[in-house]
C-alpha positions as CSV (number, residue, x, y, z in Angstrom):
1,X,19.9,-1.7,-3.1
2,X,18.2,-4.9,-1.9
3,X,19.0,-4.1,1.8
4,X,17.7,0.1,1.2
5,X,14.3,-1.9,-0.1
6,X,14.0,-4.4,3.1
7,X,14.3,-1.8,5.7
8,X,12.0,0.9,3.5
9,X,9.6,-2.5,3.2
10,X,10.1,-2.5,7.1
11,X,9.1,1.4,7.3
12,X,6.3,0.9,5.3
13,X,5.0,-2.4,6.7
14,X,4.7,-0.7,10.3
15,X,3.7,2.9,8.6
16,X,0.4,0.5,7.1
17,X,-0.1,-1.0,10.2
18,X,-0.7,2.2,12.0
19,X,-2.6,4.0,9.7
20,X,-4.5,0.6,9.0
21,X,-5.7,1.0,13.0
22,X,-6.0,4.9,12.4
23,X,-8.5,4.5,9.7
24,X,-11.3,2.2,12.1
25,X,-10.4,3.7,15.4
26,X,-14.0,4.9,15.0
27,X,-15.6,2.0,15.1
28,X,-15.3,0.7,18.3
29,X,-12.7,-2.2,17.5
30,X,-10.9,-4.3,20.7
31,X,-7.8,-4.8,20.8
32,X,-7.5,-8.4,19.2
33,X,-10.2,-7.1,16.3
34,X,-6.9,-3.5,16.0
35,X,-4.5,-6.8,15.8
36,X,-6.0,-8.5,13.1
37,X,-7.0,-5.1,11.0
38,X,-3.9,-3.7,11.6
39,X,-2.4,-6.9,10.0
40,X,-4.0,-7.2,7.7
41,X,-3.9,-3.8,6.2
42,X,0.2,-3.9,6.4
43,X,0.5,-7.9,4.8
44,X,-2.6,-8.6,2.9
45,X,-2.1,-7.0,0.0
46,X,1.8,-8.8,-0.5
47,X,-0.4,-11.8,0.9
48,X,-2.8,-11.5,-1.8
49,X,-0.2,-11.1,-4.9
50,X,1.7,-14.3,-3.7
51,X,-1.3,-16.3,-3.4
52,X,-2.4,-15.5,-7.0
53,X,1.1,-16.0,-8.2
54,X,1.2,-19.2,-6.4
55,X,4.8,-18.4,-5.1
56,X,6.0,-18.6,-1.0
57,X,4.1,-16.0,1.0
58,X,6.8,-13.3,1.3
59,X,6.3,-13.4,5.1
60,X,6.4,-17.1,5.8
61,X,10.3,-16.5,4.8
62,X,10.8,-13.5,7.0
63,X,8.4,-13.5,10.0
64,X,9.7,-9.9,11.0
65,X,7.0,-8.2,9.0
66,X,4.2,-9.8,10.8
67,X,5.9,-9.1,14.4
68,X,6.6,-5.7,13.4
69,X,3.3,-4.9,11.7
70,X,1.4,-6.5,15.5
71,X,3.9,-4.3,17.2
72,X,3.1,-1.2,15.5
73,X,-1.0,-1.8,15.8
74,X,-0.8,-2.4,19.7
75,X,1.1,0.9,19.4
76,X,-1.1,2.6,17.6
77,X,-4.2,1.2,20.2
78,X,-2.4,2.2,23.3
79,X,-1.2,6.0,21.6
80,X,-4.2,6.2,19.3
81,X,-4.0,10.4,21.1
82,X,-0.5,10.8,19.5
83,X,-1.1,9.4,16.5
84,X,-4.1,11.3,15.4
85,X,-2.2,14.3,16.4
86,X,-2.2,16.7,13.2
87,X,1.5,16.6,12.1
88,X,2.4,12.8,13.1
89,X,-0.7,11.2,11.4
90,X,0.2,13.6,8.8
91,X,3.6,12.7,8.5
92,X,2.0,8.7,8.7
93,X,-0.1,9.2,5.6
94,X,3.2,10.6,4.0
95,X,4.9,7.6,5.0
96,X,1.9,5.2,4.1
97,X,2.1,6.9,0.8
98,X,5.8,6.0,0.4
99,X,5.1,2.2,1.4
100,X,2.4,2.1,-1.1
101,X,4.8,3.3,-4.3
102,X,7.4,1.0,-2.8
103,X,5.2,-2.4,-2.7
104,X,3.6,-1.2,-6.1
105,X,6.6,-1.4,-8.1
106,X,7.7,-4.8,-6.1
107,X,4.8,-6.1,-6.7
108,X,5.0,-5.5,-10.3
109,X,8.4,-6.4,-10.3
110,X,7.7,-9.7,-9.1
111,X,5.1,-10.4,-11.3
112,X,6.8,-9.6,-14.5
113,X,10.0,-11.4,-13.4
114,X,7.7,-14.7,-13.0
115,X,6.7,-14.2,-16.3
116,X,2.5,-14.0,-15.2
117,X,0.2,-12.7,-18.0
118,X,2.6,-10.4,-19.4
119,X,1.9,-8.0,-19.1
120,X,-1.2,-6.7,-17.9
121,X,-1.1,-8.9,-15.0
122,X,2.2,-7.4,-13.3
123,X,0.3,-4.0,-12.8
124,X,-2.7,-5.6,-11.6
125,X,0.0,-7.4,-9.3
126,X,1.3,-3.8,-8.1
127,X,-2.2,-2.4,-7.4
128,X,-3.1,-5.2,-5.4
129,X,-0.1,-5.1,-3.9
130,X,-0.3,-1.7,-2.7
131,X,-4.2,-1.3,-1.8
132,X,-5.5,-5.0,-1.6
133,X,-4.5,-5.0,2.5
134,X,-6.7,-1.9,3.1
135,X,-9.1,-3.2,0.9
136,X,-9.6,-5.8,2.9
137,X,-9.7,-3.8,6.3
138,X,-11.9,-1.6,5.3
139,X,-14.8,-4.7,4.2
140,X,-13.8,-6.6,7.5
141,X,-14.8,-2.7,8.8
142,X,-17.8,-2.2,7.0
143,X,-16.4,1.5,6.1
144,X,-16.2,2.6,2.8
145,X,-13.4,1.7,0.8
146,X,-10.7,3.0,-0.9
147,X,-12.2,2.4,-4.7
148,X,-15.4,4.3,-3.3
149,X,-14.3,6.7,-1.9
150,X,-12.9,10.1,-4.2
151,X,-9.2,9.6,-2.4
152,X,-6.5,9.6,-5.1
153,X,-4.2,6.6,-3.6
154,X,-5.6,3.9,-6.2
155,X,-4.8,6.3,-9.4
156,X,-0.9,7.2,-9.0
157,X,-0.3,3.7,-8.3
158,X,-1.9,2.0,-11.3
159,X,-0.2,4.9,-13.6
160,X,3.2,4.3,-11.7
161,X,2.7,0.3,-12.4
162,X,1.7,0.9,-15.7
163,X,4.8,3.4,-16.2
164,X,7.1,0.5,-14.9
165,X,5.3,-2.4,-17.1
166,X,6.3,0.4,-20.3
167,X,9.7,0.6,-18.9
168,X,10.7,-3.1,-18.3
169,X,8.9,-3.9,-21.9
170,X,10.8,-1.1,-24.0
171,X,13.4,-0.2,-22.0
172,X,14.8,-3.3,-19.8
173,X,18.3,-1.7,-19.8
174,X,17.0,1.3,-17.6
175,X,14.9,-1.0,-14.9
176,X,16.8,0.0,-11.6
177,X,16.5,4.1,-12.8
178,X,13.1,3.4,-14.3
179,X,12.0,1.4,-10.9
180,X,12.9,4.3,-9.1
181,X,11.7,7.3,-11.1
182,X,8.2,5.1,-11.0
183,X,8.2,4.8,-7.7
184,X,9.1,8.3,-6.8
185,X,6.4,9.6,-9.4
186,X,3.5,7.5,-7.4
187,X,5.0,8.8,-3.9
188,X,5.0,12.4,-5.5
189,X,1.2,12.0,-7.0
190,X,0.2,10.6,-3.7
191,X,1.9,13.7,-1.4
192,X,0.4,16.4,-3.6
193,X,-2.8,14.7,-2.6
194,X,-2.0,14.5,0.6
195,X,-0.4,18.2,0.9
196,X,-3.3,19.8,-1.2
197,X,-5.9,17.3,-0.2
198,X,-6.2,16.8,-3.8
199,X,-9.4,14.4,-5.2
200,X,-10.6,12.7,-7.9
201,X,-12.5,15.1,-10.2
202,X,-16.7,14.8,-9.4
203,X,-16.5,14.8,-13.5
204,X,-15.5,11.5,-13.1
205,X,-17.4,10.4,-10.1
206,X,-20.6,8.6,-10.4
207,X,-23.8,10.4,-8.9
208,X,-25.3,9.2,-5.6
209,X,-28.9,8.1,-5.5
């Protein structure tokens, strides 16, 4: 199971990366400025979580994430045409969507295993996990980010996390099959958004002035 997670992690790393460059193509970036977005949309949200729970960065241990996540931005810079092409950036948001369940319920995971402010603060750990890296490259940007925007990719993650805290709290027997179901259920919110280009209700939008 561990080794399915790394290379998934690996998958979704790169998948961040290039949807990470994707997203400010538009804006006129070089390459070293696509380098350091790209980055830090694919580690900065794992970066973010270890920092707060004062643990080894997770890529100081295994340096492959941050090779493979540079690799996969100069990719996306030099093949920006094939990327944006309707079903592969598609089929990237699918994958980015994947990533995003998978580091959510990590995240979480991590958290609650360490024991950190059980036990709001192991969902809080899994949102930031999953979004705080294109939270950040969209400020460094200066586009609109994801919590402004009306893009559901913020919601199914905090219900999968929260789903996941319920699970480890009442029903720590089941965590592998509840880990998974979780996961899945975020990845399955996120594609029907993706497929249907589902978005948040304007009911629950705030007006613009």
């Amino acid at each position: 199971m561990e080794e399915i997670n790394f290379w998934i992690s690996i998958i979704a790393t790169m998948a961040f990366a290039v949807t990470g460059v994707l997203a400010i193509s538009d804006r006129g970036v070089d390459l070293f400025g696509v380098l350091v977005l790209g980055l830090i949309a694919a580690i900065g949200g794992g970066t973010i979580r270890d920092i707060i729970l004062e643990t080894p960065i997770f890529w100081s241990q295994s340096q492959i994430y941050v090779w493979l996540a540079l690799g996969a931005s100069i990719l996306a810079f030099f093949a920006e045409s094939l990327f944006t092409q309707p079903q592969i950036y598609r089929s990237m948001l699918y994958m980015d969507g994947f990533g995003a369940a998978l580091f959510a319920i990590q995240g979480t995971d991590k958290a609650w295993n360490m024991d950190f402010g059980l036990p709001v603060a192991p969902v809080i750990m899994g949102v930031v996990t999953a979004i705080g890296g294109g939270l950040l490259r969209d400020i460094l940007a200066g586009r609109k980010t994801l919590l402004m925007s009306d893009e559901l990719y913020a919601i199914p993650v905090s219900f999968g996390c929260i789903a996941y805290v319920l699970i480890l709290n009442f029903l720590p027997q089941y965590t592998l099959e509840g880990s998974v179901i979780c996961m899945l259920g975020i990845f399955g919110l996120r594609a029907a958004a993706i497929h249907w280009d589902l978005r948040v209700p304007k009911a629950f939008i705030t007006k613009t002035r």
